[in-house]
ROMIPA-740987 format. One record per residue (C-alpha): x, y, z; chain; residue in three letters. Coordinates in steps of 0.05 Angstrom, whole numbers, plus 5000, padded with zeros to 4 digits. Last residue first. Layout:
ROMIPA-740987
<pt xx="X" yy="Y" zz="Z" drenmar="A" milo="ALA"/>
...
end
This chain:
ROMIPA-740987
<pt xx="6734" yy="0776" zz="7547" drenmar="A" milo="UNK"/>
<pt xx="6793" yy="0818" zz="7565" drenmar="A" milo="UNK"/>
<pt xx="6842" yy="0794" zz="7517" drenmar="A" milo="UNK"/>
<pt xx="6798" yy="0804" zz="7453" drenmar="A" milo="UNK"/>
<pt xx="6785" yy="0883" zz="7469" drenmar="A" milo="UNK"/>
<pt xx="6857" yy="0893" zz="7482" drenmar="A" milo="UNK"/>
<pt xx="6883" yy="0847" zz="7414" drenmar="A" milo="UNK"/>
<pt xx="6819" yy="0896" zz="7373" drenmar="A" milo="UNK"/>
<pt xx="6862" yy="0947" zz="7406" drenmar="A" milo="UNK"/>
<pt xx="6918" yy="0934" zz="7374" drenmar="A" milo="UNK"/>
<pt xx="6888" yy="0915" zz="7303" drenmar="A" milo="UNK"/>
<pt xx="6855" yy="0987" zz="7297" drenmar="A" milo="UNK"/>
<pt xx="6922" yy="1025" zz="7322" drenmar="A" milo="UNK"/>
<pt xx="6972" yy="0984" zz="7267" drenmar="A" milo="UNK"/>
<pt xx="6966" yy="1041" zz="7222" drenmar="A" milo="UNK"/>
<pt xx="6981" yy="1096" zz="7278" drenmar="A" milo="UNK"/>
<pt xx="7043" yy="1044" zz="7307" drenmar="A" milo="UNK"/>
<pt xx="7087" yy="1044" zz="7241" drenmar="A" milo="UNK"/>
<pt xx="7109" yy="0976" zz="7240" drenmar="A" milo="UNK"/>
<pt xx="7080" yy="0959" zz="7169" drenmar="A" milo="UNK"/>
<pt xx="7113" yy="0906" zz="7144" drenmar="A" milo="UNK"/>
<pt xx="7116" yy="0889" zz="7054" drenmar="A" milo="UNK"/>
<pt xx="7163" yy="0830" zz="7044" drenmar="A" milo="UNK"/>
<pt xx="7162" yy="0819" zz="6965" drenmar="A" milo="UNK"/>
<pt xx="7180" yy="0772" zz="6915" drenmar="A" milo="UNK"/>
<pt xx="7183" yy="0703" zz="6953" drenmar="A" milo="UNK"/>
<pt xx="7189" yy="0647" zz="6919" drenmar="A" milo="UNK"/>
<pt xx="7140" yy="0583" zz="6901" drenmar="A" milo="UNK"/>
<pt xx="7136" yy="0608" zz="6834" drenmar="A" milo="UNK"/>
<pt xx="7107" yy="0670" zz="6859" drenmar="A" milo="UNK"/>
<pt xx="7093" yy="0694" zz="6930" drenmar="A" milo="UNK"/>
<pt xx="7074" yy="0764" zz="6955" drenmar="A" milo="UNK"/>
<pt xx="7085" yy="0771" zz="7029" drenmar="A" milo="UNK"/>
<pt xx="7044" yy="0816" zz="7085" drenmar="A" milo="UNK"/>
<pt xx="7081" yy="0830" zz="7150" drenmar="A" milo="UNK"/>
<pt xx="7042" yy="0861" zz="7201" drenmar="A" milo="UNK"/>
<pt xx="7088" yy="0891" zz="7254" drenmar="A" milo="UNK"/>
<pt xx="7094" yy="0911" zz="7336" drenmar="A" milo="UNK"/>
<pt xx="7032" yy="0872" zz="7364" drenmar="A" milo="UNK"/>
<pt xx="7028" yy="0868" zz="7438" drenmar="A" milo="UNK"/>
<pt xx="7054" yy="0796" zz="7476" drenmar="A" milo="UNK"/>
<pt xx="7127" yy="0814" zz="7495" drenmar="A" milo="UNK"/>
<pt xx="7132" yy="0832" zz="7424" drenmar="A" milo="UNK"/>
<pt xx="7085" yy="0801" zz="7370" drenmar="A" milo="UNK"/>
<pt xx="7094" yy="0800" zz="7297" drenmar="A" milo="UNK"/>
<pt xx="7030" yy="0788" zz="7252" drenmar="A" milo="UNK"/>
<pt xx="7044" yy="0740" zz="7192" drenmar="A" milo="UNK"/>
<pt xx="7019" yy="0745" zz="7127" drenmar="A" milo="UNK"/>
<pt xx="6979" yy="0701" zz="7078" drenmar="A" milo="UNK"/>
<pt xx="6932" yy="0735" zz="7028" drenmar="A" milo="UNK"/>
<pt xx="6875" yy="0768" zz="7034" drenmar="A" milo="UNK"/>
<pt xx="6887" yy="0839" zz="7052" drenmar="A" milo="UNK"/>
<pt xx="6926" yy="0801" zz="7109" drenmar="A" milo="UNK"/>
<pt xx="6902" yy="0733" zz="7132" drenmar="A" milo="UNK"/>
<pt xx="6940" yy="0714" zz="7195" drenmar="A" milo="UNK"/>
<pt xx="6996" yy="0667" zz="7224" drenmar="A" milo="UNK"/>
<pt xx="7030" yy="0687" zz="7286" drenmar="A" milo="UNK"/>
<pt xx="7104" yy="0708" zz="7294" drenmar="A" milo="UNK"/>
<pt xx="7127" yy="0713" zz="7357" drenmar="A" milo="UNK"/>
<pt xx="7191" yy="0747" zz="7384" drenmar="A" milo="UNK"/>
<pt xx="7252" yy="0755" zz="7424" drenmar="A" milo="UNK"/>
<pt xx="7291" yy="0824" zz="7426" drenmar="A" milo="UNK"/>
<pt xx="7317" yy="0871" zz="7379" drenmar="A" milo="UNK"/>
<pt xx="7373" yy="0841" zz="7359" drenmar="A" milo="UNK"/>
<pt xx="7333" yy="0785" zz="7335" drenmar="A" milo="UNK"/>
<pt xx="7311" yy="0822" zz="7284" drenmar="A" milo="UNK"/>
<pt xx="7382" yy="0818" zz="7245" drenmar="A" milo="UNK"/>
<pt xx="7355" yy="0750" zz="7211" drenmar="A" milo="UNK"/>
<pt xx="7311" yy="0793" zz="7171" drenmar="A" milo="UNK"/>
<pt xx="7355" yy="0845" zz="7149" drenmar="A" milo="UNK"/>
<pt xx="7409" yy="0799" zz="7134" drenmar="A" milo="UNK"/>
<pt xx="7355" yy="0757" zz="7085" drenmar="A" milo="UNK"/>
<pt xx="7328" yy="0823" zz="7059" drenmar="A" milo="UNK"/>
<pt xx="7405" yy="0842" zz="7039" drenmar="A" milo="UNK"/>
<pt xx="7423" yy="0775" zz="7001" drenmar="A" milo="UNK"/>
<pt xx="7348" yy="0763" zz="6964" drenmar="A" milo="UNK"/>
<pt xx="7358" yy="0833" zz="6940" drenmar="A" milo="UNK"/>
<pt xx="7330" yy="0903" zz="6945" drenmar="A" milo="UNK"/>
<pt xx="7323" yy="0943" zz="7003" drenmar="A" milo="UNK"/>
<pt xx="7260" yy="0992" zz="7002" drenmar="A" milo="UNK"/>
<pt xx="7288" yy="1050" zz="7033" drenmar="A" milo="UNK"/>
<pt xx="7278" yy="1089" zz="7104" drenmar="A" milo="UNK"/>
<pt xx="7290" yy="1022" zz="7140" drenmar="A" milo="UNK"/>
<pt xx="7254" yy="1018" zz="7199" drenmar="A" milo="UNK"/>
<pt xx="7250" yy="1039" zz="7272" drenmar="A" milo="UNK"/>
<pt xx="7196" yy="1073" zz="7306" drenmar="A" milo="UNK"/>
<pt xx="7152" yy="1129" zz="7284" drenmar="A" milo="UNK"/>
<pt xx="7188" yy="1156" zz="7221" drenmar="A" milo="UNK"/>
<pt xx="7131" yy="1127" zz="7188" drenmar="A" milo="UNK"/>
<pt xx="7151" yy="1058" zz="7201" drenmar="A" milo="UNK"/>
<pt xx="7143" yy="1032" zz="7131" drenmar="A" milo="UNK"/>
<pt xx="7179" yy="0973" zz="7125" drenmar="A" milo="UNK"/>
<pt xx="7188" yy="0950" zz="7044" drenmar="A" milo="UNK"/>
<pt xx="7218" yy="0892" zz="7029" drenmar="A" milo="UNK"/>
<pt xx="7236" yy="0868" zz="6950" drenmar="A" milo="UNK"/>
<pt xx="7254" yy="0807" zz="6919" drenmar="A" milo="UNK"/>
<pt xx="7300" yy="0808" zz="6864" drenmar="A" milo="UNK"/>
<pt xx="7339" yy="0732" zz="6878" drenmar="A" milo="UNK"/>
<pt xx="7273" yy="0707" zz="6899" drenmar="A" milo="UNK"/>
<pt xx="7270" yy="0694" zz="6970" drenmar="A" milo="UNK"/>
<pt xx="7252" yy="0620" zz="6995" drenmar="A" milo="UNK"/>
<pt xx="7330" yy="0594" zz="6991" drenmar="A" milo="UNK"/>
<pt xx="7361" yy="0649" zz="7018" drenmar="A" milo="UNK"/>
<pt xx="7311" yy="0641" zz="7080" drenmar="A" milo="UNK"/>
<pt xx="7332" yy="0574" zz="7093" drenmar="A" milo="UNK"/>
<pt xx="7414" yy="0596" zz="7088" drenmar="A" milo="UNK"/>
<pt xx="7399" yy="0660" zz="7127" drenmar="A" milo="UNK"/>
<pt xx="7371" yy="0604" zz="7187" drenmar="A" milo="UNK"/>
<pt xx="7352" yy="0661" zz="7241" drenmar="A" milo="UNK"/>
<pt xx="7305" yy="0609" zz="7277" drenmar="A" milo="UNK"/>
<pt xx="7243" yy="0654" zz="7285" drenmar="A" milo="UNK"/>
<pt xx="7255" yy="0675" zz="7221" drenmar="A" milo="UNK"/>
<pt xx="7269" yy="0610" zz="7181" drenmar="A" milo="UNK"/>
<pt xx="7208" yy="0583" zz="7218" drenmar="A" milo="UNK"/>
<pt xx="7172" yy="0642" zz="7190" drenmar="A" milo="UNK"/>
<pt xx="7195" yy="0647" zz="7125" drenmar="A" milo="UNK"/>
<pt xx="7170" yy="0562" zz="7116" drenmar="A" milo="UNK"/>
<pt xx="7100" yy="0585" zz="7140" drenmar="A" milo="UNK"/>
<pt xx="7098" yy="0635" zz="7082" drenmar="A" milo="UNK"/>
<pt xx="7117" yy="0587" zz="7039" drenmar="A" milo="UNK"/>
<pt xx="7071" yy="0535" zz="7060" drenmar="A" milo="UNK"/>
<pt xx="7019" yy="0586" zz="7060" drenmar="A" milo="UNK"/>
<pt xx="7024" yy="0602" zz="6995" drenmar="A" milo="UNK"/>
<pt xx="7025" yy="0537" zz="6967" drenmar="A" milo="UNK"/>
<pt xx="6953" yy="0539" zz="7008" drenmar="A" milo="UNK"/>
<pt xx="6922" yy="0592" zz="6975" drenmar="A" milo="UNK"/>
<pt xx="6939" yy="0568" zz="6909" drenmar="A" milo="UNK"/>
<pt xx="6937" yy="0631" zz="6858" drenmar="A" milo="UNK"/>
<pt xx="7014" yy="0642" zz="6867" drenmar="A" milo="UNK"/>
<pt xx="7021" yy="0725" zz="6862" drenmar="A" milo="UNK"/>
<pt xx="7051" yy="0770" zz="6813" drenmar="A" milo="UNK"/>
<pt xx="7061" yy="0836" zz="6831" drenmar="A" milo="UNK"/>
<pt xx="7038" yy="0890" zz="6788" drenmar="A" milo="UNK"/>
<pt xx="7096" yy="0935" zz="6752" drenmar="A" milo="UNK"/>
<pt xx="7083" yy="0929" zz="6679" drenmar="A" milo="UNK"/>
<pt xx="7006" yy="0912" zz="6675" drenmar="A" milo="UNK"/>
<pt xx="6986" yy="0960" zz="6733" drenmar="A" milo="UNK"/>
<pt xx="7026" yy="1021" zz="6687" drenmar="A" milo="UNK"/>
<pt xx="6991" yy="0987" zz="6627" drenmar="A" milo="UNK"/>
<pt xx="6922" yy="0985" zz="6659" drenmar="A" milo="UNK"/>
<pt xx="6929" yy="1060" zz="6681" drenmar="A" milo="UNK"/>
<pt xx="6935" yy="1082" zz="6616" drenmar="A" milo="UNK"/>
<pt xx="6866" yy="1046" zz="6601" drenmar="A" milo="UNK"/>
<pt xx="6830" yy="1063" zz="6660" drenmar="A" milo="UNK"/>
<pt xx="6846" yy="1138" zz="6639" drenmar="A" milo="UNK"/>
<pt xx="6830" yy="1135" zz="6569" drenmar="A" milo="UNK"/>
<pt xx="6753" yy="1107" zz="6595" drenmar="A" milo="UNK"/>
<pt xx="6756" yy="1152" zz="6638" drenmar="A" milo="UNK"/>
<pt xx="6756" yy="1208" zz="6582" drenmar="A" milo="UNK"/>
<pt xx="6715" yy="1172" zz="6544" drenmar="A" milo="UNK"/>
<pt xx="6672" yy="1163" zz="6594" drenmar="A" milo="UNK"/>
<pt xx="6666" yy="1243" zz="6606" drenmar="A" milo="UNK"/>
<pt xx="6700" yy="1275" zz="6660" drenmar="A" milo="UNK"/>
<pt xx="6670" yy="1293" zz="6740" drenmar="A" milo="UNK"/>
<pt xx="6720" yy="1229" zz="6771" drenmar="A" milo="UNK"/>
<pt xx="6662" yy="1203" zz="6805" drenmar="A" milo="UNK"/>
<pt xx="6599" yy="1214" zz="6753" drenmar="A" milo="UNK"/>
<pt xx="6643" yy="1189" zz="6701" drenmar="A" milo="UNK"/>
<pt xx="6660" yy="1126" zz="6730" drenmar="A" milo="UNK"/>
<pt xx="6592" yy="1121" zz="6732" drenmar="A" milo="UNK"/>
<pt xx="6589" yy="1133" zz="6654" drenmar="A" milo="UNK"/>
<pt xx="6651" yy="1081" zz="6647" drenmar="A" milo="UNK"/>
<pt xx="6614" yy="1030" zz="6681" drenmar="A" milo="UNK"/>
<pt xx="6634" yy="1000" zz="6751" drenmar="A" milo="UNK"/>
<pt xx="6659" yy="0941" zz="6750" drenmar="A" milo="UNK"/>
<pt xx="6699" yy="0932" zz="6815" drenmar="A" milo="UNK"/>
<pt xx="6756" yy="0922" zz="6806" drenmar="A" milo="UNK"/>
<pt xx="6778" yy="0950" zz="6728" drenmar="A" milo="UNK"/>
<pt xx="6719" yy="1000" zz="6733" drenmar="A" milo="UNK"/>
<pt xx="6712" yy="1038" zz="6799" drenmar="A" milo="UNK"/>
<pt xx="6797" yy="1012" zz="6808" drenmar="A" milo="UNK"/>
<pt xx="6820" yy="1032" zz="6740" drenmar="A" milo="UNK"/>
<pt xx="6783" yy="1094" zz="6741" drenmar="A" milo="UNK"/>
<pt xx="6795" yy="1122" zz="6817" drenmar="A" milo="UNK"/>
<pt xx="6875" yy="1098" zz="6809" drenmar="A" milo="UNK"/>
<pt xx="6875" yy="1141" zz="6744" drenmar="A" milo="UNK"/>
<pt xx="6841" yy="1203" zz="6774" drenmar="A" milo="UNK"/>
<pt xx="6891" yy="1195" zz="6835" drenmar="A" milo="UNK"/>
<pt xx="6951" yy="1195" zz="6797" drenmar="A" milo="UNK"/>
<pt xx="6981" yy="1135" zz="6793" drenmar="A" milo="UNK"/>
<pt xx="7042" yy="1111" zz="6835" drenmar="A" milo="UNK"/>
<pt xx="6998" yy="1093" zz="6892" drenmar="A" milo="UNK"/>
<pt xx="6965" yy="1037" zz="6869" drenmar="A" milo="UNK"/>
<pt xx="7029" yy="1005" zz="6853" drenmar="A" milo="UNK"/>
<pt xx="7039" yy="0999" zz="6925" drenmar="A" milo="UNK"/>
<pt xx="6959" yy="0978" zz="6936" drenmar="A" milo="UNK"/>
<pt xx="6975" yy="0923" zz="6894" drenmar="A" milo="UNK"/>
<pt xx="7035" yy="0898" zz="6942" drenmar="A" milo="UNK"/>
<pt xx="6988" yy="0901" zz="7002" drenmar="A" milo="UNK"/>
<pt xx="6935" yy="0862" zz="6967" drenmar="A" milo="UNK"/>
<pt xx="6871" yy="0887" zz="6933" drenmar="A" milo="UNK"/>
<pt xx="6870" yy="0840" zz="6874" drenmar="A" milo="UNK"/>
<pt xx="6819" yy="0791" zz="6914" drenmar="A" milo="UNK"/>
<pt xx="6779" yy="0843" zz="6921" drenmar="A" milo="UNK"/>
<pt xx="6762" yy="0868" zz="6996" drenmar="A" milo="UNK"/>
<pt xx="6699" yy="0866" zz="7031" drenmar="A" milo="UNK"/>
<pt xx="6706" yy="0909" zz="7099" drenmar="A" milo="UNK"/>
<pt xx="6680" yy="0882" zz="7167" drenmar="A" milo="UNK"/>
<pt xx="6713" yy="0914" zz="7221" drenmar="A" milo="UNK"/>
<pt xx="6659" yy="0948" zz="7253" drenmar="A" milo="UNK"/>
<pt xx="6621" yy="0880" zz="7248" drenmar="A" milo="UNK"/>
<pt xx="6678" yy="0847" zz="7295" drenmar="A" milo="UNK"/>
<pt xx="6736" yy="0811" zz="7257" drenmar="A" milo="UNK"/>
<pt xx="6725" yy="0748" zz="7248" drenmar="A" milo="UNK"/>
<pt xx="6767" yy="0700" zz="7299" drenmar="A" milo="UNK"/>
<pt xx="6835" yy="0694" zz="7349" drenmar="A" milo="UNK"/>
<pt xx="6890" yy="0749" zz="7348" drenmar="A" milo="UNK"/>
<pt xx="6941" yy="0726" zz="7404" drenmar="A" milo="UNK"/>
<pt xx="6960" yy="0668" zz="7367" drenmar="A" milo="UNK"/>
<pt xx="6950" yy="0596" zz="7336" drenmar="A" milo="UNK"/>
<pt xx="6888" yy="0616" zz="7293" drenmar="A" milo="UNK"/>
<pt xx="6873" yy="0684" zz="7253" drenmar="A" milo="UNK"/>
<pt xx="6811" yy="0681" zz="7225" drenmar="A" milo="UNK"/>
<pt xx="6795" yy="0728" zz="7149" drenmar="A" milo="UNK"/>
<pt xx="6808" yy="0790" zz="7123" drenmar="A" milo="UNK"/>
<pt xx="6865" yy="0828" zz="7167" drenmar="A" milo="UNK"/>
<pt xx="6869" yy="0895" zz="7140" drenmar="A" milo="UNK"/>
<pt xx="6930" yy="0926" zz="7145" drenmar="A" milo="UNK"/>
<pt xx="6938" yy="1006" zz="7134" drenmar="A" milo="UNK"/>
<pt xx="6969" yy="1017" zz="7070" drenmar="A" milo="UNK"/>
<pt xx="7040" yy="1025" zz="7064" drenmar="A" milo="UNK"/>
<pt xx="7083" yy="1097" zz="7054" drenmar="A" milo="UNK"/>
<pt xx="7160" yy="1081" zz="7040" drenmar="A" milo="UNK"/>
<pt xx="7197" yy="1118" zz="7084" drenmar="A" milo="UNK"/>
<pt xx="7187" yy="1193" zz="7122" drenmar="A" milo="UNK"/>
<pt xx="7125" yy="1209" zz="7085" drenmar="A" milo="UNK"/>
<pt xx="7136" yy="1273" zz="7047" drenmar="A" milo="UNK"/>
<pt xx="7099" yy="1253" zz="6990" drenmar="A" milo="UNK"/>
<pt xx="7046" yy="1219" zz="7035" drenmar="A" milo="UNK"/>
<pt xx="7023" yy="1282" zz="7055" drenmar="A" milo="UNK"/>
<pt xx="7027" yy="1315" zz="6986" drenmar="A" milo="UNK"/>
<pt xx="6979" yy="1259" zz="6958" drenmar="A" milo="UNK"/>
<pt xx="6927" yy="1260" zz="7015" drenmar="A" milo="UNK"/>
<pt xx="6895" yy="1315" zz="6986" drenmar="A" milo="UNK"/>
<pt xx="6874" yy="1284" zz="6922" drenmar="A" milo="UNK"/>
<pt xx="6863" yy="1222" zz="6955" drenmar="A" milo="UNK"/>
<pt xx="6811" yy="1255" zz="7007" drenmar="A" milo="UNK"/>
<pt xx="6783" yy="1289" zz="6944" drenmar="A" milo="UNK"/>
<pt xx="6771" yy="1226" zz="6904" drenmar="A" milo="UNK"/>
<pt xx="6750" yy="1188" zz="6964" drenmar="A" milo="UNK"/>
<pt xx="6702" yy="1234" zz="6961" drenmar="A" milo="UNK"/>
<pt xx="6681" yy="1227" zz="6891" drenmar="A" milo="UNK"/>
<pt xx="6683" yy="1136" zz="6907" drenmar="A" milo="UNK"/>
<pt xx="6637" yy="1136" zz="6962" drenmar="A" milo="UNK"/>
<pt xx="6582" yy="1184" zz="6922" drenmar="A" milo="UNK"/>
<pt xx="6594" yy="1143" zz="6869" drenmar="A" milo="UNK"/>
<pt xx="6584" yy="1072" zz="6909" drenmar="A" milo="UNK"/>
<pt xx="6518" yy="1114" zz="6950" drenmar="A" milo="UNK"/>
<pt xx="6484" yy="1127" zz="6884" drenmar="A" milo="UNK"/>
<pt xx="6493" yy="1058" zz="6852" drenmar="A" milo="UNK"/>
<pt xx="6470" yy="1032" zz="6926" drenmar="A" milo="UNK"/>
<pt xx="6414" yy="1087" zz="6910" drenmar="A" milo="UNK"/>
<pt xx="6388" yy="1065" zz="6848" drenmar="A" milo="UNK"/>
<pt xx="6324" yy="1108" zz="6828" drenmar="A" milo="UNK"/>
<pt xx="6342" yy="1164" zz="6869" drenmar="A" milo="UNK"/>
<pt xx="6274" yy="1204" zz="6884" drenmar="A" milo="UNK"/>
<pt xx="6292" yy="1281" zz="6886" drenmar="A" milo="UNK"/>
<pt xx="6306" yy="1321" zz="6945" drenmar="A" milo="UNK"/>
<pt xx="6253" yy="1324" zz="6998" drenmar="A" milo="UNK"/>
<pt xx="6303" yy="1354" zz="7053" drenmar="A" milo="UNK"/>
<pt xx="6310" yy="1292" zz="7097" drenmar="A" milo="UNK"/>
<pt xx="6324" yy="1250" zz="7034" drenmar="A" milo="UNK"/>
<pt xx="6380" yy="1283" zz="7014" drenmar="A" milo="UNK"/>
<pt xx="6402" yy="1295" zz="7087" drenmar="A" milo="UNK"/>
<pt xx="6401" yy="1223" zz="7092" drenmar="A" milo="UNK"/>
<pt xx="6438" yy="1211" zz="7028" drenmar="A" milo="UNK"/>
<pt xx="6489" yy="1259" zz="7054" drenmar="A" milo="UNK"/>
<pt xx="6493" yy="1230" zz="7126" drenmar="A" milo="UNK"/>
<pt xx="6514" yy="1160" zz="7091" drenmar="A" milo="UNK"/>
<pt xx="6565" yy="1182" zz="7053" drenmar="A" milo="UNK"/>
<pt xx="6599" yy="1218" zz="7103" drenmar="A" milo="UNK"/>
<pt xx="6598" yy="1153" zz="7134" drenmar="A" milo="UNK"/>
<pt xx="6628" yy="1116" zz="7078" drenmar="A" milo="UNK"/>
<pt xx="6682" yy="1177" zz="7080" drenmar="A" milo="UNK"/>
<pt xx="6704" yy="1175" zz="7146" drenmar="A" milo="UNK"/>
<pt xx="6702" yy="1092" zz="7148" drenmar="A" milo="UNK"/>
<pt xx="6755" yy="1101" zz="7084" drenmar="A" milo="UNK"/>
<pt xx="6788" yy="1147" zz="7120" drenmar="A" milo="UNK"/>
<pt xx="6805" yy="1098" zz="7176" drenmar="A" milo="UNK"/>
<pt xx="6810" yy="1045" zz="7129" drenmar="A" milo="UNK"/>
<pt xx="6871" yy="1067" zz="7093" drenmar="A" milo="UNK"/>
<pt xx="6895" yy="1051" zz="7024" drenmar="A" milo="UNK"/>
<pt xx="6852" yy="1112" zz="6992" drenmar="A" milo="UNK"/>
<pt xx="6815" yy="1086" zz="6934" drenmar="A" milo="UNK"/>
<pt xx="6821" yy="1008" zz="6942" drenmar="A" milo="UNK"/>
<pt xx="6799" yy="1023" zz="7016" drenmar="A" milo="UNK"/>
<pt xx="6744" yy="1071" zz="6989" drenmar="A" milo="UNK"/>
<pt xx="6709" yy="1017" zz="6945" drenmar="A" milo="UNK"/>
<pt xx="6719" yy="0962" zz="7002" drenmar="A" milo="UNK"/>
<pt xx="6683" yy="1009" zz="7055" drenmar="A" milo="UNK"/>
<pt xx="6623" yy="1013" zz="7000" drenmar="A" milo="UNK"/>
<pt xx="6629" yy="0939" zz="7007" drenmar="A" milo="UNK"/>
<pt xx="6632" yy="0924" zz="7075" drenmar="A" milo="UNK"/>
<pt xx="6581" yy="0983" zz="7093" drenmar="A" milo="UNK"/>
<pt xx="6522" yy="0951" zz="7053" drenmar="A" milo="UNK"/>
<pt xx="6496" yy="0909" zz="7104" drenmar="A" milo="UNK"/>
<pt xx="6502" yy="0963" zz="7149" drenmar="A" milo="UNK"/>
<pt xx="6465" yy="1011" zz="7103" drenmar="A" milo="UNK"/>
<pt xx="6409" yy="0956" zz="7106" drenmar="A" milo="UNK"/>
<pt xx="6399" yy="0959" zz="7176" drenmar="A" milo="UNK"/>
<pt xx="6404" yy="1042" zz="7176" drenmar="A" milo="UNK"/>
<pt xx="6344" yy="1054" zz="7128" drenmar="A" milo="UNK"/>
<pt xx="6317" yy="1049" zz="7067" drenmar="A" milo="UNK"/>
<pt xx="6370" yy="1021" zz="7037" drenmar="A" milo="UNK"/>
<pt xx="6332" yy="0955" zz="7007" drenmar="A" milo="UNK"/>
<pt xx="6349" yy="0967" zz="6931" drenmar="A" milo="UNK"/>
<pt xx="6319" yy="1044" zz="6946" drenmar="A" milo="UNK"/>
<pt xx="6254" yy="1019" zz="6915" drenmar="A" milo="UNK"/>
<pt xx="6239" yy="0964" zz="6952" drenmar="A" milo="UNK"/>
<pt xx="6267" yy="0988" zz="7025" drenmar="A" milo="UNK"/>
<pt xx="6216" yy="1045" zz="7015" drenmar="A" milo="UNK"/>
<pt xx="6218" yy="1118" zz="6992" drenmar="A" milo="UNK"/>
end
């Protein structure tokens, strides 16, 4: 089979090129880019095999290679979902940072091995609701509602009809519909607000931070009973604002602008190595949700991207 018939896969160059978005696919799917990499490459070494053993000609193989992404990001999610049951704390998805990070210790792209494309509805608070469907759900409204997949490929992942998936992209719509974080569309508004919660941070001013939380907004830390954080989402423009401000407890800091899932966030330095990634959702100019991730396995990738960086 040659690069022209294969949709110019015929070999491991154009894989590569590929690999952001079949990485993407599995990401929405599973929340974590180290299993996503896992199951991309798996991927990979099947259509090779396939190919290596004279099976039969695939007419579309990025087509082939998305559903063969998306069924085994099917079963890692499948048996993922008692683990993260008894996660100790709300369970986040591992970071991804998306775009240049400027002003800090994490400066430009990340490398090719870090390359994943992301939807712009993949955020950190997305992924949350994400993971209140069940996984057949999640795999149809995210093949289909994300990245627009048809119903019969949907099929060919989830193993049901596209009626069936079709049912299940819809029931999963209204759940997304009801609880989905609403965002401000202006990049930049939300940087100014998310610029504004930092200087209110660093300078433990409640009163400025009171006044940039919505009255219900939400934080979520998910240390996974690693290192410190709260073992509850705390609810409340009042109690996230004491939270915050109590930080400084633990020691001096630096917050540092970044891109995270593809919206503004911050990246929170200690003594010069990375402790959190905080991703915000903004609406109206407010802030609805504080999601960090400080457990130390999801922040792994970023930390010793910072070690590779700082030795050059």
């Amino acid at each position: 089979m040659d690069d022209h018939d294969d949709g110019g896969i015929g070999g491991g160059a154009g894989f590569e090129a590929l690999r952001p978005r079949l990485l993407g696919v599995a990401y929405g799917l599973l929340g974590s880019l180290d299993e996503a990499e896992d199951v991309v490459q798996d991927a990979w070494l099947r259509l090779r095999r396939h190919r290596e053993e004279g099976g039969a000609e695939i007419g579309d193989v990025v087509g082939w290679l998305v559903v063969t992404v998306s069924r085994l990001a099917l079963d890692v999610l499948r048996s993922a979902r008692h683990r993260r049951e008894e996660y100790v704390g709300p369970w986040l998805p591992e970071p991804v940072l998306t775009g240049a990070v400027a002003g800090g210790p994490v400066v430009g792209e990340p490398g090719p091995a870090e390359r994943v494309t992301l939807d712009e509805s993949i955020s950190m608070a997305m992924l949350v609701v994400l993971e209140s469907l069940s996984p057949a759900e999640r795999t149809a409204f995210v093949l289909h509602d994300v990245f627009g997949l048809t119903f019969a490929e949907v099929g060919e992942a989830v193993g049901r009809s596209p009626a069936a998936c079709r049912q299940l992209a819809a029931r999963a719509r209204t759940h997304v519909a009801s609880r989905a974080p609403r965002f401000d569309v202006d990049p930049s508004a939300h940087r100014r607000v998310v610029d504004a919660f930092a200087r209110a941070c660093l300078g433990d001013d409640i009163g400025a931070l009171l006044a940039l939380l919505d009255p219900e907004v939400v934080l979520r830390s998910d240390g996974g009973g690693v290192v410190r954080a709260a073992r509850r989402p705390v609810l409340g423009a009042a109690k996230v604002a004491r939270l915050l401000t109590g930080l400084r407890r633990f020691g001096r800091f630096e917050l540092v602008p970044a891109s995270v899932n593809g919206r503004p966030g911050l990246l929170r330095y200690r003594e010069g190595r990375l402790v959190t990634v905080i991703g915000l959702t903004v609406a109206g100019g407010r802030i609805t949700a504080v999601d960090m991730v400080l457990n130390p396995e999801k922040l792994a990738r970023l930390t010793r991207a910072d070690e590779t960086r700082n030795r050059r």
